[in-house]
N, C-alpha and C positions, 0 to 999 in steps of 0.2 A: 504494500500500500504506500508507503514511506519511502523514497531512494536515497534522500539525503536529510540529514537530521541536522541542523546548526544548533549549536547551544555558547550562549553568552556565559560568560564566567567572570565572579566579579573575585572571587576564592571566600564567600560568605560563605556559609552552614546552609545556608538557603541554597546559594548555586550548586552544591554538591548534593543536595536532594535532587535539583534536575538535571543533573550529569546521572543520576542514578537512575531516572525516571526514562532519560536519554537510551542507555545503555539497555533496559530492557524492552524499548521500542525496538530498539535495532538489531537485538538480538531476533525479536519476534517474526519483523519485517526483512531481515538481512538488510539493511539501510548500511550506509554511509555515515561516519559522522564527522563534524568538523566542529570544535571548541575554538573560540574567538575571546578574546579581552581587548576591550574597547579602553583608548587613552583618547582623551577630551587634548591638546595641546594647548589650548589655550581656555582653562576651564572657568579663569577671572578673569576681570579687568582692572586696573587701578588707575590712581591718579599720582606723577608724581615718580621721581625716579627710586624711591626707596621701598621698597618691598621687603617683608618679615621674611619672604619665603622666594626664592625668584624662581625664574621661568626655567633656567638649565637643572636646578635643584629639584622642581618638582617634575620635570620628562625625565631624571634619572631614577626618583623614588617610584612615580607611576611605569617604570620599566622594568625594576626590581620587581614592582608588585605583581605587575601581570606576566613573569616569567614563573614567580612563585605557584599563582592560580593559575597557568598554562600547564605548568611540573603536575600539578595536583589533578588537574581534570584529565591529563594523559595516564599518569599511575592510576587512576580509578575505573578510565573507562576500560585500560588496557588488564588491569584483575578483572574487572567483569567479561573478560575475553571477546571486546571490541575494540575493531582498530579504529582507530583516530588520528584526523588531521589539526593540527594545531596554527592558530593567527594570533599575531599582534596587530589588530588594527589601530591608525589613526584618523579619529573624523569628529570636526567643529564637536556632537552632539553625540552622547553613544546610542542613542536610539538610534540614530542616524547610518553609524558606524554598523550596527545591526543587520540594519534592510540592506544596505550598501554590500555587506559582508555575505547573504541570504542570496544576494541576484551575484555576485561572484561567485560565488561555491553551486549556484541552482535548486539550493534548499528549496524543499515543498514542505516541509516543519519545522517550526523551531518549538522549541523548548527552554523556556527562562522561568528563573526563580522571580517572584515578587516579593520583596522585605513584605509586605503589609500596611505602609507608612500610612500615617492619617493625620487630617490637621496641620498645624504650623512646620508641623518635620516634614509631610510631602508638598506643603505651600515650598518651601527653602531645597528641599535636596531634589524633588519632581520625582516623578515615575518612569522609569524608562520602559514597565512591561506596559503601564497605558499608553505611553507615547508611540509604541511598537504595536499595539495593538488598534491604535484611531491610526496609524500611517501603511500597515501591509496588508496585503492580499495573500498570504502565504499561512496554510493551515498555525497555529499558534496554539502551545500548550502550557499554561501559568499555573507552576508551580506555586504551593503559597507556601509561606515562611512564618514565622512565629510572630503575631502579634504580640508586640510591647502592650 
């Protein structure tokens, strides 16, 4: 039913419930799958040349991060005896970086974890699985994560 499964990885507890969720899709369906970690490059904006935190600092920490969650959704999917393709993408918006990443690979599923965020935390941080799911045409499976 499934050829190609994408799944977003952010290395949350949530994203490795849909790496899990992932894995026994494509076990079912013999699918493909491809794990992605989206880097925002320019996730602020400021005013002013003095920044707490700058721009070469934080594409080195968000590079570390997403080889780490890259390591982990490979070791997980590959003990659940699926092989997997691994991405670093870069794009303005990681929902963006998603669909972008979904029409490269030919995914007809993806599969992503949703934190559950409500309120002032999703007014500030956003959603990337509702932003991924008001922008694709591509089957879509939302894992849910532990509400705080």
């Amino acid at each position: 039913m499934f050829k190609q499964i994408l799944v977003p990885v952010d290395g949350s507890a949530t994203s490795l419930a849909a790496i899990d969720k992932a894995a026994g899709l494509a076990r079912a369906f013999g699918s493909k799958v491809t794990a992605i970690f989206v880097i925002d490059p320019y996730p602020f904006t400021g005013v002013g040349a003095d920044f707490a935190y700058g721009q070469d600092q934080y594409l080195n920490a968000a590079r570390a991060e997403a080889g780490t969650a890259i390591e982990a959704a490979n070791a997980r999917l590959s003990a659940a005896g699926v092989a997997v393709d691994t991405k670093v993408v870069e794009s303005h918006a990681v929902w963006r970086g998603v669909l972008e990443a979904a029409d490269a690979v030919g995914a007809d599923l993806i599969v992503m974890g949703s934190h559950g965020r409500r309120g002032l935390e999703k007014l500030v941080l956003g959603s990337v699985a509702q932003s991924v799911l008001s922008h694709t045409r591509i089957n879509t499976l939302v894992v849910r994560g532990e509400v705080d």
